[in-house]
C-alpha positions in Angstrom: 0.0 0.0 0.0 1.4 3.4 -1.0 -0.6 6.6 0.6 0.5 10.2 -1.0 1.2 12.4 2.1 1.5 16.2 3.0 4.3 16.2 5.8 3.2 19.3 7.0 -0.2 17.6 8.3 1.1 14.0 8.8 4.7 14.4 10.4 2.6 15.4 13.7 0.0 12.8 14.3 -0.9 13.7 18.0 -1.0 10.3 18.7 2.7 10.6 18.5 3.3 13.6 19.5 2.2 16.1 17.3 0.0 18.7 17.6 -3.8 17.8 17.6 -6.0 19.1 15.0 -8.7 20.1 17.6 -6.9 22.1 19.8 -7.2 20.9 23.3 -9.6 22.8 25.2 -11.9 23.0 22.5 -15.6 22.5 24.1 -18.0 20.4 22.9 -21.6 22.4 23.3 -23.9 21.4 26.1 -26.5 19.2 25.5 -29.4 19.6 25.8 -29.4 23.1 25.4 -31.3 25.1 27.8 -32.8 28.4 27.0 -34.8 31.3 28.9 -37.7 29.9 27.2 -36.8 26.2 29.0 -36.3 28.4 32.0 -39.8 29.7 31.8 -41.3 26.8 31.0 -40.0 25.1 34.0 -40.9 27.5 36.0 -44.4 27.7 35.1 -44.9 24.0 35.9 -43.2 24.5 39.3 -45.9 28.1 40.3 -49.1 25.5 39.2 -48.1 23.4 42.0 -49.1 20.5 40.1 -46.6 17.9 39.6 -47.4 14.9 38.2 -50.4 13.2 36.6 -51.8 12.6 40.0 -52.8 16.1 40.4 -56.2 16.8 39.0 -55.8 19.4 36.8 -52.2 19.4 35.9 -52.0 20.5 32.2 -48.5 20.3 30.8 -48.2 16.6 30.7 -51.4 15.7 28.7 -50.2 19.1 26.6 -46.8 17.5 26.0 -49.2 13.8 25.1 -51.1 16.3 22.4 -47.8 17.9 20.7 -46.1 14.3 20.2 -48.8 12.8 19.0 -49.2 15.7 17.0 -45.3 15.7 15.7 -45.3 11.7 15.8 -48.7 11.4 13.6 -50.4 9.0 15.8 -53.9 9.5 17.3 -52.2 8.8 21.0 -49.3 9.5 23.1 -49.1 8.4 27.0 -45.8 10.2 28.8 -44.3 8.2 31.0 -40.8 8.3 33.4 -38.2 6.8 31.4 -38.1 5.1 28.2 -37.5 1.4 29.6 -40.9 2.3 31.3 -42.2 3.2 28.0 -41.6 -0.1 26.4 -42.2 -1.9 29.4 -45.4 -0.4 29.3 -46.0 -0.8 25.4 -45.6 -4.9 25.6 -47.5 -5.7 28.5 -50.5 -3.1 26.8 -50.0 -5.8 24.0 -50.5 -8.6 26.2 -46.8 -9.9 26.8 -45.8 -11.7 29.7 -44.3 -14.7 31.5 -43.1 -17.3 29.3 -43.7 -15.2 26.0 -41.0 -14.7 23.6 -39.8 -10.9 22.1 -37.6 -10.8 19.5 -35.3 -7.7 20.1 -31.9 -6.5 17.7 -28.8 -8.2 19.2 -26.9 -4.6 19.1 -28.9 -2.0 21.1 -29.1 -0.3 24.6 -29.6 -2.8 27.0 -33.2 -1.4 27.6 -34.9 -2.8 24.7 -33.8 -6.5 26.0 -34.7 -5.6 29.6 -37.7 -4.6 29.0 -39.3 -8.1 28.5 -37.3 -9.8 31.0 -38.8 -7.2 33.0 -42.4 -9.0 32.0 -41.0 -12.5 33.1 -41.1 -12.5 29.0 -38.0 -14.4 26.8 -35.8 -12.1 24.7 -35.1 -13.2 21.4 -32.0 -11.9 19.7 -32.0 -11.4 16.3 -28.6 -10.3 13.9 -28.2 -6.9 12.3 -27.6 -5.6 8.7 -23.7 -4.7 8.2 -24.6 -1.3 7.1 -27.5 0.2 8.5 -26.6 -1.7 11.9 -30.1 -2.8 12.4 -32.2 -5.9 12.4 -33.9 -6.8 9.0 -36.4 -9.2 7.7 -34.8 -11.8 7.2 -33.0 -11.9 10.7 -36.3 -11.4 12.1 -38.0 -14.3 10.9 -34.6 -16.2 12.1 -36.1 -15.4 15.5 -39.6 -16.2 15.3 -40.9 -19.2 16.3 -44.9 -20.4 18.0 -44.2 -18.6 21.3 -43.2 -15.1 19.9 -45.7 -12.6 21.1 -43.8 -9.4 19.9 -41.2 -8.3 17.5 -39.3 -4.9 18.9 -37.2 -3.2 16.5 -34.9 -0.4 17.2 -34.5 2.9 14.7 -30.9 2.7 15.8 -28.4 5.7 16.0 -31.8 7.3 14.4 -31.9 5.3 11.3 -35.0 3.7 10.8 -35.5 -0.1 10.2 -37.2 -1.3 6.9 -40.2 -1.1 8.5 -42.8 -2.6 5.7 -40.6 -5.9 5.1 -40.7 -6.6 8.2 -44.1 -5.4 9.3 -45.1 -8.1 6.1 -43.0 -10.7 8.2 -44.6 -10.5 11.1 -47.8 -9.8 9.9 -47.4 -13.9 8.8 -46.8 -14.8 11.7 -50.0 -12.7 13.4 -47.0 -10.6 15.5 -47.2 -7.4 16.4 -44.1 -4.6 15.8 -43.3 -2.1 18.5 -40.9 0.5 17.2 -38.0 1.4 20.3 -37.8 4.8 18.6 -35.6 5.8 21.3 -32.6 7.5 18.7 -34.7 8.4 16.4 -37.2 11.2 17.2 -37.9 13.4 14.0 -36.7 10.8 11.7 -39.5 9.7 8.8 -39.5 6.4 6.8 -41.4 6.7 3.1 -42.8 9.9 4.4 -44.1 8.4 7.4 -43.2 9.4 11.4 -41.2 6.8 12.9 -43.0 5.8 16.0 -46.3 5.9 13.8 -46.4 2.7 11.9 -45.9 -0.2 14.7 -49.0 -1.2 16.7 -47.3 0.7 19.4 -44.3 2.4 19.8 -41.7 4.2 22.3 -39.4 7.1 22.8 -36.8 7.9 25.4 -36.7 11.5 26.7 -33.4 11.0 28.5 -31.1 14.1 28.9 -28.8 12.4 26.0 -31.5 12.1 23.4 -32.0 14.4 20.0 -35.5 15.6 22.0 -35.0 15.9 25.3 -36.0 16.7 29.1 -33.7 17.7 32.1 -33.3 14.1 33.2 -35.8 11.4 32.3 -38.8 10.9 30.7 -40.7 8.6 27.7 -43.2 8.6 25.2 -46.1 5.8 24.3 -47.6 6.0 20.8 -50.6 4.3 19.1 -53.6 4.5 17.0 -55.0 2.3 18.6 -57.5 3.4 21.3 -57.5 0.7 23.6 -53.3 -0.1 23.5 -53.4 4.2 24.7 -56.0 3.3 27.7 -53.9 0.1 29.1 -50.8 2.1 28.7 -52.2 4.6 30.6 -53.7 2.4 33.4 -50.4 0.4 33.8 -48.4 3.2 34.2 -50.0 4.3 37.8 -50.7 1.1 39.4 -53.3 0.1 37.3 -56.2 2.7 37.9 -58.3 4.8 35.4 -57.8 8.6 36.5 -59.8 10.9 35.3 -58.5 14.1 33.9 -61.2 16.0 36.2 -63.1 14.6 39.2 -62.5 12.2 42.5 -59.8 9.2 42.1 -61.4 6.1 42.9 -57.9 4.5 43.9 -59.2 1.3 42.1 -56.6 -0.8 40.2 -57.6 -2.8 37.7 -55.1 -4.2 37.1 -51.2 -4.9 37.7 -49.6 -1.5 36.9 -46.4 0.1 37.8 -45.9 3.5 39.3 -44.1 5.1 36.3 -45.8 8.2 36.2 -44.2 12.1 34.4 -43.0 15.0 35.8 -45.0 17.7 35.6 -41.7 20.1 35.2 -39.8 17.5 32.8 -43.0 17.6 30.4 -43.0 21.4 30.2 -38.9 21.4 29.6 -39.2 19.1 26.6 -42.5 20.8 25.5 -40.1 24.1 25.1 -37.5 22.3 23.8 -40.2 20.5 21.7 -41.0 24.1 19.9 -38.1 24.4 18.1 -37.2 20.9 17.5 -37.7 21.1 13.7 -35.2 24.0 13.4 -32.6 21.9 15.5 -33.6 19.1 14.1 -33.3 20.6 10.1 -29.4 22.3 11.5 -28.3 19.0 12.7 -29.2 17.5 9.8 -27.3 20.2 7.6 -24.1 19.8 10.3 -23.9 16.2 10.1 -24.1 16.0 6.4 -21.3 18.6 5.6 -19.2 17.0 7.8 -19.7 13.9 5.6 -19.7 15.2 2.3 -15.9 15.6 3.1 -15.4 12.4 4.3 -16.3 10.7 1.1 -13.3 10.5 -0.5 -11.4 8.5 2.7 -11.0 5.1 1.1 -11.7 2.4 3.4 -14.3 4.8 5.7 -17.9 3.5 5.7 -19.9 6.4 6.9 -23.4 6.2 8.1 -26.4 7.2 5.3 -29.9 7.6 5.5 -30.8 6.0 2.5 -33.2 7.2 -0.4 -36.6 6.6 1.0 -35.7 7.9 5.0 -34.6 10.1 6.5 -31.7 10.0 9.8 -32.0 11.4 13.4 -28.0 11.6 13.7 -28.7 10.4 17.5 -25.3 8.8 17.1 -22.6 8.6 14.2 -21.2 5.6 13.3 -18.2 4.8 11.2 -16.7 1.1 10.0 -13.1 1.0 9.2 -11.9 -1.7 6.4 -8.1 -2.7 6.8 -7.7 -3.1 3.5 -7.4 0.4 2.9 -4.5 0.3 5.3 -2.8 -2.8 3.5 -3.7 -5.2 6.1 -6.3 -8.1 5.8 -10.0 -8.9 7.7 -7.8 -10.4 10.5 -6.5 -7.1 11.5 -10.5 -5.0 11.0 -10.3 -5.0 15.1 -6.8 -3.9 15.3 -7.1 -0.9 12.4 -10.1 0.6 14.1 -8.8 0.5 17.6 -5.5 2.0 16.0 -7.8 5.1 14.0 -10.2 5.4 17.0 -7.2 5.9 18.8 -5.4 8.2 16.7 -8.4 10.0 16.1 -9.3 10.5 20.3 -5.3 11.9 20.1 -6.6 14.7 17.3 -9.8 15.8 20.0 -12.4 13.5 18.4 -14.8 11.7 20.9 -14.5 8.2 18.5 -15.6 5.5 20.8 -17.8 2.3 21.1 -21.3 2.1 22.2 -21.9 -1.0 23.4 -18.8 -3.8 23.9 -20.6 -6.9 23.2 -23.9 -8.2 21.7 -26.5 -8.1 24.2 -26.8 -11.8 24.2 -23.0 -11.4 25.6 -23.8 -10.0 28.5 -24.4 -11.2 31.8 -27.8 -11.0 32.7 -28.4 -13.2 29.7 -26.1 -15.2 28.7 -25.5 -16.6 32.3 -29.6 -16.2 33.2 -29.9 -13.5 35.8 -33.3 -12.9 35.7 -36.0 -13.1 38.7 -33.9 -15.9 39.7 -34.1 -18.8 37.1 -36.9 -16.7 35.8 -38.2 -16.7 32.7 -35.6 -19.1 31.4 -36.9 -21.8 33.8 -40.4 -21.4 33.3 -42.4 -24.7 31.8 -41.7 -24.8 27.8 -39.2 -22.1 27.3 -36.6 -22.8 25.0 -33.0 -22.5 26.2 -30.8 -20.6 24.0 -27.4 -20.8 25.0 -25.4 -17.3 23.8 -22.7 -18.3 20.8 -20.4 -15.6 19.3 -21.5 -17.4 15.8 -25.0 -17.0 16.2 -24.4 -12.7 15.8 -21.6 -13.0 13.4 -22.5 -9.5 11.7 -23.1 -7.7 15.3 -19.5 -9.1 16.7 -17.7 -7.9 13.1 -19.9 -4.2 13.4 -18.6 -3.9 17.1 -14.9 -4.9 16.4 -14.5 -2.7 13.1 -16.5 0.6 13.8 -16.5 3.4 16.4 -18.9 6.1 17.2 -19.1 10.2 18.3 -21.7 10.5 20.6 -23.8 13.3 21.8 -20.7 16.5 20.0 -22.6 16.7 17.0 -26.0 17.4 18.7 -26.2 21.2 19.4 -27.4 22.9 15.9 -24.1 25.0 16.9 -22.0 22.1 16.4 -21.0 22.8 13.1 -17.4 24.5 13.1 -16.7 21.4 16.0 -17.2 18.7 13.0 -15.7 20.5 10.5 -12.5 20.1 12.6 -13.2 16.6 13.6 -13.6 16.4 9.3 -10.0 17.7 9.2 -8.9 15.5 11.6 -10.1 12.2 10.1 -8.0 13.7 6.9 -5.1 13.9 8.9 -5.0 10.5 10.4 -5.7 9.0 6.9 -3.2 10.6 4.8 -0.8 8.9 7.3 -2.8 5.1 7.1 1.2 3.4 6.4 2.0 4.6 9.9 -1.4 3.7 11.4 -1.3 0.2 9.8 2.1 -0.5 11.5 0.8 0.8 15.1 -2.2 -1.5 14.3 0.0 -4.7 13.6 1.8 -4.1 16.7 -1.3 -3.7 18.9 -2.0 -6.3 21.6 -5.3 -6.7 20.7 -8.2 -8.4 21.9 -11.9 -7.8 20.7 -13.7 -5.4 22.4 -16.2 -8.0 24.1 -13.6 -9.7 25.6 -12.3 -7.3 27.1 -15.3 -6.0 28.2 -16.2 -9.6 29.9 -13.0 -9.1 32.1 -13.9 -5.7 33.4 -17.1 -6.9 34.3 -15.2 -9.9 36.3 -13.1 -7.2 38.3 -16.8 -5.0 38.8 -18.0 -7.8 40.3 -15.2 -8.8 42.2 -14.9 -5.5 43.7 -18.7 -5.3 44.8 -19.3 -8.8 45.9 -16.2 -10.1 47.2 -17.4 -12.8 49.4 -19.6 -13.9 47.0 -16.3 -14.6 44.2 -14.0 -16.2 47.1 
């Protein structure tokens, strides 16, 4: 491999010594961003004394329901505390529980697996597509067998899933699809809303997310009238409130007590008013950051696609080692050798997520309730294998991510410089390539199943001797 370099840029990688190309100190801008408006808002919720939706009369919660629904294009939206809640929440309104099987991606945040064990319910792990890094048809089907009661799919980094394949997939099977829209608020598949087209479907309002509030929250959507009411019973203990008049106290059912925050649904109903004008900088950031990053041979960036669109919740990039003149046994190697010359230059490249989900503890060694559901009558037992996710093990050794620095529409200068860094740690890939042959490498699951050895080790000592 021969690479045509500019010694004036490549003589000073930082990650030997040089001089980075973002210079330290450079700030990445807070997120979320918080204006007088947020302020306001906040403090409007806090002089109506009402707090949550066990106040009669509180108004910005079911005012923050009405906006999404209205921004999601469903006929429903039930807030809730936290995400996990939400989907919680959204498969028990569908009738999951004990025993049941769910068939959730292999590569996500560990909520969307949780959330049915959660239920007493089985997840099912299903592989990803190499390039949009989600689950697909075809992997999906894999999954499903007589006892699947739900397929959850997961828009994720904010790219959505190919929603109508799959949709047709489980439709033959008589399965419903929940969308975990978690990543991808804003995002629109064939001109439709993501978090419209499942039977019900969930967002995250965590401080980290594209829309946020100032700590947690989530969002429930449906069309379907009867899904909204059960969501809305089961998240306060089971009871039908009324938006006016005495609480009876009855439950009706099991429920949890995952109510909103009164003063978290008026934050992320401000932020919520100018979400399309973040949303439509973000965009514009993100893609002229990318546009010159196209001509980086061996860089896979992330794309939307022709017929979506992309949230840019988180960027992902895949690294081949055949640009760098080294074969597929080095992929792991090469990226940990960019990622870290790239951290040197002032670029937050890093993982998200070590290992498959299957890989990690509370499911591949069965820490549920106990034994619980693996140990229920007629459940399957599925023990985890590395070459059952062959495509989510490759996308976790060869890529890396920057989280969170591109989300303030202000962001733009920042990843023009991160651009300019990427140049510079490619137009030296001879010297990367030889750091990356010499790495001590090991993939990033396996050294992810040590740490969490040592964690426990450290917490539970008399429990390892």
């Amino acid at each position: 491999m021969t690479t045509t370099s500019d010694p004036r840029t490549t003589a000073g990688l930082a990650l030997f010594g040089g001089k980075p190309a973002v210079p330290r100190g450079t700030r990445i801008p807070a997120w979320p961003r918080v204006t007088p408006d947020d302020r306001a808002a906040v403090m409007r919720a806090l002089d109506s004394g009402r707090f949550t939706t066990a106040s009669a009369g509180e108004e910005e919660i079911p005012a923050l329901e009405r906006e999404w629904a209205e921004q999601a294009g469903t006929r429903h939206c039930v807030a809730v505390s936290n995400g996990t809640a939400a989907l919680s929440i959204a498969l028990r309104a569908l009738g999951v529980g004990p025993g049941d099987e769910v068939v959730v991606p292999a590569l996500s945040f560990i909520a969307t697996a949780a959330a049915p064990l959660h239920l007493l319910a089985v997840p099912v792990f299903a592989d990803i597509d190499p390039y949009t890094y989600n689950v697909t048809a075809a992997t999906v089907e894999a999954a499903i067998t007589p006892r699947t009661r739900a397929v959850v799919v997961v828009h994720l980094h904010g790219l959505p899933v190919d929603l109508d394949e799959i949709a047709a997939v489980a439709a033959r099977y008589d399965v419903p699809v929940v969308e975990d829209a978690a990543q991808a608020h804003g995002a629109h598949y064939r001109d439709r809303p993501v978090g419209s087209i499942g039977a019900i479907n969930t967002f995250s309002l965590n401080v980290s997310k594209n829309l946020a509030t100032c700590g947690e929250g989530g969002l429930i959507t449906t069309d379907d009238p009867e899904l909204a009411t059960r969501a809305t019973m089961l998240r306060q203990f089971g009871e039908l409130i009324p938006a006016r008049g005495e609480r009876s106290y009855v439950a009706h059912e099991l429920g949890w007590n995952n109510k909103p925050n009164a003063l978290q649904a008026a934050f992320t109903r401000s932020q919520l008013a100018r979400f399309p004008e973040e949303n439509a900088q973000r965009d514009a950031n993100v893609r002229a950051m990318l546009r010159g990053l196209t001509d980086l041979t061996g860089l896979v960036l992330p794309q939307p696609g022709d017929d979506r669109t992309h949230a840019w919740h988180i960027l992902r990039f895949r690294i081949d080692p055949a640009a760098f003149g080294l074969g597929p046994r080095h992929a792991g190697p090469v990226r940990a050798a960019v990622q870290r010359a790239l951290r040197a230059e002032g670029v937050p490249a890093g993982p998200y997520q070590l290992m498959p989900l299957p890989a990690q503890r509370v499911f591949r060694e069965r820490r549920g309730l106990g034994p619980y559901p693996w140990a229920l009558p007629g459940v399957d037992d599925r023990p985890y294998r590395e070459a059952d996710f062959p495509v989510t093990h490759q996308v976790i050794d060869n890529s890396f991510t920057i989280q969170k620095a591109h989300l303030h529409p202000d962001a733009g200068e920042l990843l023009q410089r991160y651009a300019a860094a990427f140049r510079k740690v490619w137009a030296d890939r001879d010297r990367i390539a030889r750091y990356a042959a010499e790495l001590d490498y090991q993939p990033p699951w396996r050294q992810a199943a040590a740490i969490a050895e040592k964690e426990w080790a450290r917490a539970f000592p008399e429990a390892v001797s």
